[in-house]
TORZA-25255 format. One line per field, with one value per residue (C-alpha): residue number from 1; x, y, z. Coordinates in nm, 3 decimals, padded with zeros to 5 digits. Each point is the difference from the previous one (the first is absolute). Example, Ala and Ser with C-alpha at 12.3 -4.5 7.8 and 13.67 -1.06 7.14 Angstrom:
! residues 2
n	1,2
east	01.230,00.137
north	-00.450,00.344
up	00.780,-00.066
! end
This chain:
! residues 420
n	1,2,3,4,5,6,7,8,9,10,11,12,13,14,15,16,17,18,19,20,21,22,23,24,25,26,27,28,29,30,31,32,33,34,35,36,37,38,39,40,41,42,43,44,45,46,47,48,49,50,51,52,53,54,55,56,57,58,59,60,61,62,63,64,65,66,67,68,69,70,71,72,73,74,75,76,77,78,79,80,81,82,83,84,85,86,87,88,89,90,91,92,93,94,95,96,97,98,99,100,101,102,103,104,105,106,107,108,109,110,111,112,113,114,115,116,117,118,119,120,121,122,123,124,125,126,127,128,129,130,131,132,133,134,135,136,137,138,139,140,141,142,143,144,145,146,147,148,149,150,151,152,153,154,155,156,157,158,159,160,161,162,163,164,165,166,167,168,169,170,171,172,173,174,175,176,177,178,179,180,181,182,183,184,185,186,187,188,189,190,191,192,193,194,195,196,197,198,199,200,201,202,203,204,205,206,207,208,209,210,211,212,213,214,215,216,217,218,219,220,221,222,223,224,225,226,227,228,229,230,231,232,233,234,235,236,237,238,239,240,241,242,243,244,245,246,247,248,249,250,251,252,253,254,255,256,257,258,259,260,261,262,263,264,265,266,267,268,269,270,271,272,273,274,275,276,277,278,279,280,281,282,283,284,285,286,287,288,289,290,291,292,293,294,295,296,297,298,299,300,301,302,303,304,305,306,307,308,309,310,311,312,313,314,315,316,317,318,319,320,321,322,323,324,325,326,327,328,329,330,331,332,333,334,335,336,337,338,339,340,341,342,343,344,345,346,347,348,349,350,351,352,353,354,355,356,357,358,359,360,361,362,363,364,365,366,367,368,369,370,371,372,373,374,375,376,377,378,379,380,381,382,383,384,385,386,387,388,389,390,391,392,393,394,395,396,397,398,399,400,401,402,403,404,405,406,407,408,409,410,411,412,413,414,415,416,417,418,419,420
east	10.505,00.367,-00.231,-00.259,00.232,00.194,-00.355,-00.034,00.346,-00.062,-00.336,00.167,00.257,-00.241,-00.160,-00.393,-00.147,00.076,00.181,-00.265,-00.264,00.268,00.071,-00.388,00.005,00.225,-00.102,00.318,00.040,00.195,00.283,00.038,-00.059,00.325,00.207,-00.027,00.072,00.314,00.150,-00.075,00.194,00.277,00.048,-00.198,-00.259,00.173,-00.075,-00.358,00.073,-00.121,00.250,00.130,-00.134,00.307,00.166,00.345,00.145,-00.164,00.173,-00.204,00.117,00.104,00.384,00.189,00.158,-00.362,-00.128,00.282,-00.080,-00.361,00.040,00.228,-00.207,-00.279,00.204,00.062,-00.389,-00.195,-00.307,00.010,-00.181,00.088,-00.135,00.207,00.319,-00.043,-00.028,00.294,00.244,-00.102,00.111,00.290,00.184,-00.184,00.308,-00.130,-00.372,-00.187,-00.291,-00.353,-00.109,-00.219,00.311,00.144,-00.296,00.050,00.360,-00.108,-00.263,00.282,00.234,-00.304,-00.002,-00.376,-00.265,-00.369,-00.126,-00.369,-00.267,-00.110,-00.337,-00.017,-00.276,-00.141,00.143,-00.175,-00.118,00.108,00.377,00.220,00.147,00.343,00.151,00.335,00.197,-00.089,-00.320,-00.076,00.253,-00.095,00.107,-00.003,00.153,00.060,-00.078,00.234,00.249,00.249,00.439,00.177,00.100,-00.356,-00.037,-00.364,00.056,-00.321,00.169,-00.198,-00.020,-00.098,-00.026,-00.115,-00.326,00.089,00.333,00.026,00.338,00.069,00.071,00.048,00.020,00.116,-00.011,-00.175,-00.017,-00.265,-00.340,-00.117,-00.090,00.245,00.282,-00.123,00.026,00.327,00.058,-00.277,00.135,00.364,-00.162,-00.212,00.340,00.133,-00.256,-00.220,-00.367,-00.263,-00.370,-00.173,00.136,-00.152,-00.094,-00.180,-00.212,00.260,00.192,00.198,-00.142,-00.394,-00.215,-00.344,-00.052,-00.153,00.133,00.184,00.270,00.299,00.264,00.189,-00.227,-00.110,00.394,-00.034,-00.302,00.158,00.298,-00.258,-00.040,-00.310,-00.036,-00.158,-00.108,-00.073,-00.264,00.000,00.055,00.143,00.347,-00.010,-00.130,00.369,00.136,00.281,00.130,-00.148,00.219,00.326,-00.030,-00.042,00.349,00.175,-00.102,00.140,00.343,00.049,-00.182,00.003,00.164,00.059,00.333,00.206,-00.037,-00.195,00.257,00.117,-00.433,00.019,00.370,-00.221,-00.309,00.248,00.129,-00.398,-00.071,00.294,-00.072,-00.303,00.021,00.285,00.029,-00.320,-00.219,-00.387,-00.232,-00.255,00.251,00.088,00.316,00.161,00.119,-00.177,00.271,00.034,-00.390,00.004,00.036,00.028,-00.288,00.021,-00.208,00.274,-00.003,-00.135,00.234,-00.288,-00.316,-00.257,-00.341,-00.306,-00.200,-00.373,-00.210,-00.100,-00.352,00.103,00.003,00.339,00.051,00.271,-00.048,00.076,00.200,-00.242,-00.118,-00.329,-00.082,-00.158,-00.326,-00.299,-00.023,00.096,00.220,00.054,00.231,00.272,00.279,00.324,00.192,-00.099,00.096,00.182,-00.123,-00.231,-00.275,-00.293,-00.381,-00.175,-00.375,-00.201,-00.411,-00.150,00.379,00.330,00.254,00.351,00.373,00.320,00.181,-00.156,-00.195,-00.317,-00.047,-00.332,-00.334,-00.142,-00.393,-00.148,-00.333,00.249,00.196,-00.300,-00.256,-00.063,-00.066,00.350,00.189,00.233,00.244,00.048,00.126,-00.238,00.185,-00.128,00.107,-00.019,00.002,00.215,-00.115,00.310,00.060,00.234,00.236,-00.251,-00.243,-00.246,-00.163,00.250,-00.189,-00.037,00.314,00.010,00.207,00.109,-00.021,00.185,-00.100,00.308,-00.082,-00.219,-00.324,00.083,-00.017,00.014,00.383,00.137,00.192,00.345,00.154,-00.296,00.098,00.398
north	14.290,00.225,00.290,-00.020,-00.020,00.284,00.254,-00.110,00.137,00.329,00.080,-00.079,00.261,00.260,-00.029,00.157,-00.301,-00.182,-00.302,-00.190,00.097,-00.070,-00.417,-00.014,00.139,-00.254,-00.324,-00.008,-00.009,00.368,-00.242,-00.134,00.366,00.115,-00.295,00.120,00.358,-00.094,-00.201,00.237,00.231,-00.196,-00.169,00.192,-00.189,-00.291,-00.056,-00.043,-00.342,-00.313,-00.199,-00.345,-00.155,-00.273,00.045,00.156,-00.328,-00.372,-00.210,-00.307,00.039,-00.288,-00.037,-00.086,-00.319,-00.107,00.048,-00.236,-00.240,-00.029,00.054,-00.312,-00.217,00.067,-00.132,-00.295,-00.043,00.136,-00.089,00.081,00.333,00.248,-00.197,-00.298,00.170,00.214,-00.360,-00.144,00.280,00.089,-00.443,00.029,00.340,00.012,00.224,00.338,00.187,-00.056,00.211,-00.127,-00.185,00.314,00.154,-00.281,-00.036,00.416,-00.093,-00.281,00.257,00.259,-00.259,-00.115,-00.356,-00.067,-00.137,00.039,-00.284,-00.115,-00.019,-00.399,-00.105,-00.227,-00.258,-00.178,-00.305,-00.376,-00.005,-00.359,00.092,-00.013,00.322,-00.133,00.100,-00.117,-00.187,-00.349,00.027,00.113,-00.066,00.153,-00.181,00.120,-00.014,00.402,00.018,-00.150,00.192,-00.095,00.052,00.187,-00.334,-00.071,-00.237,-00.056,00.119,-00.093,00.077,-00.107,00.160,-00.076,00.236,-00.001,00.260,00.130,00.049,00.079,-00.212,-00.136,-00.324,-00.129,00.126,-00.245,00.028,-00.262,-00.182,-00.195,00.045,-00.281,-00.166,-00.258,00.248,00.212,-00.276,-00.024,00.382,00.023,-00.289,00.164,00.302,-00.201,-00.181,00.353,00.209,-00.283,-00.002,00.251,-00.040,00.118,00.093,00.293,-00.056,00.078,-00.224,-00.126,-00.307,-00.116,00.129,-00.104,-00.142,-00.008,-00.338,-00.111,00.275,00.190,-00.278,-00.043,-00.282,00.289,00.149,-00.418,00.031,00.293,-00.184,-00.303,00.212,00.189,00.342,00.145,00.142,00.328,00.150,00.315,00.095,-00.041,00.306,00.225,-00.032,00.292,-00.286,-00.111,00.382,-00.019,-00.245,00.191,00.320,-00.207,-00.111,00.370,00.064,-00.354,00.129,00.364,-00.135,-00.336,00.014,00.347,-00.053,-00.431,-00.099,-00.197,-00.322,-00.200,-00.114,00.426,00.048,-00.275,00.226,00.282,-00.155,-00.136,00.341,00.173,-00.290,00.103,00.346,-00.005,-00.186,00.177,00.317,00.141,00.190,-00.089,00.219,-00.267,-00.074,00.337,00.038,-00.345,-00.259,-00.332,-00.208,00.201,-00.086,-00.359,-00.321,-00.403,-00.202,-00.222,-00.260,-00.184,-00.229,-00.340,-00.292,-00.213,00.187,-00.042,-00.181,00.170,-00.081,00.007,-00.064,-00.332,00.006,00.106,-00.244,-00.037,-00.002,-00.018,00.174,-00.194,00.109,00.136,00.202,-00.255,-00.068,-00.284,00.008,-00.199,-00.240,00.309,00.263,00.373,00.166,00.255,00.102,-00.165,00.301,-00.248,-00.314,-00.244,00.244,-00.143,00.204,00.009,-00.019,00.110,-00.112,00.362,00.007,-00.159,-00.131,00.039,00.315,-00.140,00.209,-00.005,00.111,00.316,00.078,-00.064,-00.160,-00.120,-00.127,-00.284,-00.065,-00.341,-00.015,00.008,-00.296,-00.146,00.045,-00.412,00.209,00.122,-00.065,-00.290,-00.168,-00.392,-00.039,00.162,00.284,00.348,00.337,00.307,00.372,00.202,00.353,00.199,00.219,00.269,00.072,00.096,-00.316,00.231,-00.230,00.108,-00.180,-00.370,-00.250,-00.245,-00.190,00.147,-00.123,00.001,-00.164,-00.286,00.019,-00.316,00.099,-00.098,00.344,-00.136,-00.054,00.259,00.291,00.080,00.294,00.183,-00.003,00.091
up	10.872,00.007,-00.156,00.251,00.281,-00.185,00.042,00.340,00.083,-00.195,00.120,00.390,-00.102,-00.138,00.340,-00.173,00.225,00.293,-00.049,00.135,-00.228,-00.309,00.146,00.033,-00.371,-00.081,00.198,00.192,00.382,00.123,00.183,-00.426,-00.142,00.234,-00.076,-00.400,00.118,00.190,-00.302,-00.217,00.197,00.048,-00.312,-00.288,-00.219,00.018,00.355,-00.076,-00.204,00.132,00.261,00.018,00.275,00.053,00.305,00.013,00.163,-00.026,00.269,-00.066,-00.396,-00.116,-00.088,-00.307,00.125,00.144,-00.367,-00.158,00.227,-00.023,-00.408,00.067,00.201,-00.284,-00.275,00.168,00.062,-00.274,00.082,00.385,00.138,00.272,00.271,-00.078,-00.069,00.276,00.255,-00.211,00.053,00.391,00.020,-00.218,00.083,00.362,00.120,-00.187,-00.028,-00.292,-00.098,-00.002,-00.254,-00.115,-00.056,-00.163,-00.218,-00.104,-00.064,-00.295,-00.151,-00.023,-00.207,-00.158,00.122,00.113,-00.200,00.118,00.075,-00.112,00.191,00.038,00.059,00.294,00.059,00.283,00.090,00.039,00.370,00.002,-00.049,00.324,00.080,00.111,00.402,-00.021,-00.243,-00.155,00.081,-00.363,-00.289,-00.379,-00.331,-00.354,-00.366,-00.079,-00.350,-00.235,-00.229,-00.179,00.050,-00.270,-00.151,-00.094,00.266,00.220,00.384,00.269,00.294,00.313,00.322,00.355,00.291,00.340,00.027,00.276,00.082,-00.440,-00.026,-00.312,00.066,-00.324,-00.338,-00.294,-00.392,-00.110,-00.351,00.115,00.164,00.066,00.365,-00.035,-00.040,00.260,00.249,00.069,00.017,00.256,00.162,00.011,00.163,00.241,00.116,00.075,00.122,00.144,-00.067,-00.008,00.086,-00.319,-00.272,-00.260,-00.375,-00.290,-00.170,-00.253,-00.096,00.190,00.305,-00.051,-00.226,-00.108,00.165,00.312,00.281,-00.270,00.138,-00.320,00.112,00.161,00.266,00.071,00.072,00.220,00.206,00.095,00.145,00.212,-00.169,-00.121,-00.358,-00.064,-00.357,-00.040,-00.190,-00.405,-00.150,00.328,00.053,00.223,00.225,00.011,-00.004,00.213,-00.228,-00.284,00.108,00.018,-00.338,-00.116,00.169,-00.141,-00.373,00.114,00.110,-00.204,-00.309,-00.160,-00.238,00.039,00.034,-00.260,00.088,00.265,00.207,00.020,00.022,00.317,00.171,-00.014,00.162,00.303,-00.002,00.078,00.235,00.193,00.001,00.028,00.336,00.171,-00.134,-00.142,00.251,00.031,00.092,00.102,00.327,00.073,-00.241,00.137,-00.250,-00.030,00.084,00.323,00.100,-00.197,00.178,-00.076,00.049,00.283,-00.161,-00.200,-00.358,00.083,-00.147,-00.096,-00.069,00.238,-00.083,00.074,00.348,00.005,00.292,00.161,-00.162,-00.309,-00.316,-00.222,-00.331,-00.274,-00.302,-00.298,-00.287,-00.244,00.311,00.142,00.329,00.103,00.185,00.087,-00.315,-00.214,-00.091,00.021,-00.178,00.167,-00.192,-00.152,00.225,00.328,-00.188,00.309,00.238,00.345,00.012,00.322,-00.007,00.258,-00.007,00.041,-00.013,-00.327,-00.136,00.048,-00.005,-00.157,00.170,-00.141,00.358,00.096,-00.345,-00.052,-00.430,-00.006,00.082,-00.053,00.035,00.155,-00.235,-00.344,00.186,00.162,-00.357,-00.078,-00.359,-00.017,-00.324,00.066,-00.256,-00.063,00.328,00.189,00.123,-00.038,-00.123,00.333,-00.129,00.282,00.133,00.006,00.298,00.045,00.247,00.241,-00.032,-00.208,-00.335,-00.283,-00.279,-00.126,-00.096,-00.238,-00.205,-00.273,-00.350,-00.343,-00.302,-00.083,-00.372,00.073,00.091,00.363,00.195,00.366,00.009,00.255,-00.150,00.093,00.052,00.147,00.316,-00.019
! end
């Protein structure tokens, strides 16, 4: 490029053709021809060698001290971005001008401190999830995976966040996962936060079941204190994303690597909760924290759990404690998870649709109960198969009562365990 510029100059100086005809030659404008001429006078070849194009002066450069001080606010959050560093410092140091978080972000690729992150496949979610409009309307619960503290010991630490406001309202190590041990930590959090009016799962234990309703012991629980159950569907956790996400960021600040022991693994949990809560921006509410958007439920912890209300023309029933409900000079079976629980029947066209509060079970229909051939045992009562329904009403499939063989030969004693 130099040597081209270079036979530009000389065939200007030889002056054999006008200097027009010689920037045509060349594929240069005459205003670009000149401006090589007039360095080469001034300066020799060297003038011809490309320019920097950085400006002289930068006043928007950012300053040494700024530098430290967004290097420093990094260390303390490794796994916060420009965006969130950028809302932290303009809340914590308000009294001088940060640079945008653009510039922030160009500050962490110069020091080499970002990490590209991976693209993540996002499906669509059930259409029968509530999308959450203010807080306790929708509360998420989950075990993050387990792993285990230095000291070889098992940690399952369960978490439970409002959707939409995303704070962390509790998050507990727990060497147990059963419902009964999840209980009274649910119940603690009730007591303090009040009570939401659904509550987001999977589709595991302790949460749900495979029984009648997906109900386990735990979301019966849940019912009878007036809040709706929702379970995501089996194999999507993206479903429950916004929980999903702050696991990702618990396992980024808590648990890589563990810590020694579990009571050190449970100091650093209380530590996130409390960060994340007051001091970690969210982009979701416009860089505010969740505690500064989050709110008690005004709906507070009943002292004696309520019983469920039905209708006036409704039929009641107590489940017994293998999980049958009497009906008709027969039985049905529902589930060992409703065992002591009132349940409604409401009588529909051709049988009888059977509630537990505002969820639908089952169906049962009037010729099976109404057949003079039915199947009856020694005492003349009979033996109803339930159509499940799902939350929605819709048939879910049939429910009986299930069998295991005692060892015997007598395979009509109920099972237990089926229905945690």
């Amino acid at each position: 490029m130099q040597d081209e510029r270079l036979s530009l100059v000389e065939q200007f100086a030889a002056g054999e053709r006008s200097r027009a005809e010689i920037c045509r030659g060349f594929g240069v404008s005459r205003k670009t021809g000149y401006k090589w001429f007039e360095q080469y006078l001034l300066e020799g070849v060297g003038g011809l060698a490309d320019r920097s194009r950085r400006p002289h002066h930068q006043p928007q450069a950012v300053d040494e001290e700024t530098i430290g001080a967004i290097l420093d606010a990094r260390s303390r959050r490794p796994s916060w971005g420009e965006r969130k560093l950028h809302a932290w410092l303009e809340r914590e140091r308000p009294e001088r001008g940060w640079p945008c978080p653009s510039t922030i972000g160009a500050v962490l690729k110069r020091y080499g401190l970002t990490h590209p992150a991976k693209r993540r496949r996002r499906a669509t979610p059930s259409s029968e999830l509530t999308s959450p409009e203010a807080a306790n309307q929708v509360w998420a619960i989950d075990f993050k995976g387990w792993f285990r503290t230095e000291d070889g010991v098992r940690c399952d630490p369960l978490t439970i966040s409002d959707t939409h406001t995303r704070y962390l309202l509790r998050c507990q190590a727990m060497d147990r996962t059963g419902g009964k041990f999840v209980r009274p930590l649910m119940e603690a959090t009730f007591r303090e936060y009040g009570i939401p009016s659904r509550i987001r799962s999977d589709n595991g234990s302790p949460f749900a079941s495979t029984g009648v309703g997906g109900l386990s012991r735990l979301s019966v629980w849940w019912l009878r204190l007036g809040i709706v159950p929702e379970r995501i569907e089996p194999g999507h956790p993206e479903q429950n994303g916004r929980h999903e996400r702050m696991h990702r960021t618990l396992k980024q600040e808590t648990a890589q690597p563990p810590a020694r022991t579990a009571r050190a693994q449970q100091s650093a949990f209380d530590r996130f909760q409390t960060m994340y809560n007051q001091e970690r921006p969210h982009e979701a509410l416009q860089m505010a924290t969740p505690a500064s958007c989050y709110e008690p439920s005004s709906r507070r912890f009943p002292e004696r759990l309520p019983q469920m209300e039905y209708p006036a023309d409704f039929a009641r029933r107590r489940v017994q404690p293998h999980g049958d409900v009497h009906w008709r000079a027969g039985d049905f079976f529902l589930g060992e998870a409703l065992a002591g629980e009132t349940v409604g029947i409401e009588e529909v066209e051709d049988g009888w649709r059977i509630w537990f509060g505002p969820l639908p079970l089952a169906r049962l229909d009037a010729r099976q109960v109404n057949d003079p051939k039915a199947k009856r045992n020694k005492y003349g009562r009979g033996r109803w198969r339930a159509q499940l329904l799902d939350s929605s009403g819709r048939p879910a499939g049939s429910r009986s009562r299930p069998t295991t063989s005692n060892g015997s030969g007598n395979h009509n004693s109920p099972s237990h365990g089926i229905n945690p």
